[in-house]
C-alpha positions in Angstrom: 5.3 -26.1 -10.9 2.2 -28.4 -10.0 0.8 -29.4 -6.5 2.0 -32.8 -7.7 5.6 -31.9 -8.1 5.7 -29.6 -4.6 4.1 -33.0 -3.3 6.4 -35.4 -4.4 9.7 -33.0 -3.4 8.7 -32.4 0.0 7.3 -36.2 0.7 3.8 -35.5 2.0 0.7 -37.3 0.5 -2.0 -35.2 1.8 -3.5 -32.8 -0.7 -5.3 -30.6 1.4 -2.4 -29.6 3.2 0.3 -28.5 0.8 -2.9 -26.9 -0.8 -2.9 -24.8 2.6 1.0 -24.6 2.4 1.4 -22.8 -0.9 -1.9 -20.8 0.1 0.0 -19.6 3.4 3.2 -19.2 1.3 1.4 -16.6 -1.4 0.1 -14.7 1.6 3.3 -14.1 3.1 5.0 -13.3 0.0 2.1 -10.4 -0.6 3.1 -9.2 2.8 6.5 -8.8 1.8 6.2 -6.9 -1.9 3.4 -5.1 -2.7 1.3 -6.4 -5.8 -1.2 -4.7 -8.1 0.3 -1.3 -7.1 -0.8 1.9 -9.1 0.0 5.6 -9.3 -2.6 8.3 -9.3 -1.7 11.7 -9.9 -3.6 14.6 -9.5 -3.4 18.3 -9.2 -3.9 20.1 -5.9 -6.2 22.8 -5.6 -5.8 26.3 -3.7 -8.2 26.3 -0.5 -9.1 22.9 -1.0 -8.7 20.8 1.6 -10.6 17.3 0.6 -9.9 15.1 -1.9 -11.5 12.2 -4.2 -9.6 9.1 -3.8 -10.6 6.3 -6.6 -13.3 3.6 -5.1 -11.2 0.4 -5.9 -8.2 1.9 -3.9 -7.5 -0.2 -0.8 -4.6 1.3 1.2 -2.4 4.4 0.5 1.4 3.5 0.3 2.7 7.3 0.2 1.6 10.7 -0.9 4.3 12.6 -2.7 4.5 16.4 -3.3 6.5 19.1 -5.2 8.8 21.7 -3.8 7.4 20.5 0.0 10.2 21.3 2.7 13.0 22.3 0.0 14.0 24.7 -2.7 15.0 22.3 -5.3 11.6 21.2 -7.5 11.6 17.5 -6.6 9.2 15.0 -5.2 9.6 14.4 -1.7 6.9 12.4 0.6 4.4 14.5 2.8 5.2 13.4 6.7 2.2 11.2 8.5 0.7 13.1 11.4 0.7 10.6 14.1 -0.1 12.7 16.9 -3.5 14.9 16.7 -2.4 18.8 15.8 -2.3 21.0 18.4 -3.1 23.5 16.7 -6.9 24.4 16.2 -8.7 23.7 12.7 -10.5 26.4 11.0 -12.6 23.8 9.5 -13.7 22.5 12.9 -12.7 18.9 11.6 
């Protein structure tokens, strides 16, 4: 569909504005469903506690691990801390 045709369904005559309109309209439907998602998977490593993430990653959506919390070998998500630990680090971090 062209500007035209959203112009000439909803009656308005200013450019500029449904412009802005479908503008606001693709921002809210990114809000809603995720776009451009991709999956990285990588090994963990023994004693390591830091790891690598890719440069062009923006946000992490979830972090997934095997055999965490049950017996079965299936991926479940790794709780968020939202709290600081109580416990001391070894690291000092």
């Amino acid at each position: 569909m062209k500007v035209l045709e959203v112009m000439e369904r909803v009656g308005v005559t200013d450019t500029s504005r449904v412009v802005a309109y479908i503008k606001d309209a693709l921002a809210e439907i990114n809000m809603i469903s995720e776009t451009h998602i991709a999956t990285e998977r990588f090994d963990i490593t023994a004693n390591q506690r830091f790891y690598e993430f890719p440069n062009d990653m923006v946000k992490v959506i979830d972090i997934r691990c095997k055999n965490h919390g049950n017996a079965t070998d299936e991926y479940r998500s790794v709780p968020r801390a939202i709290n600081p630990p109580t416990t001391e680090d070894a690291d000092g971090i």
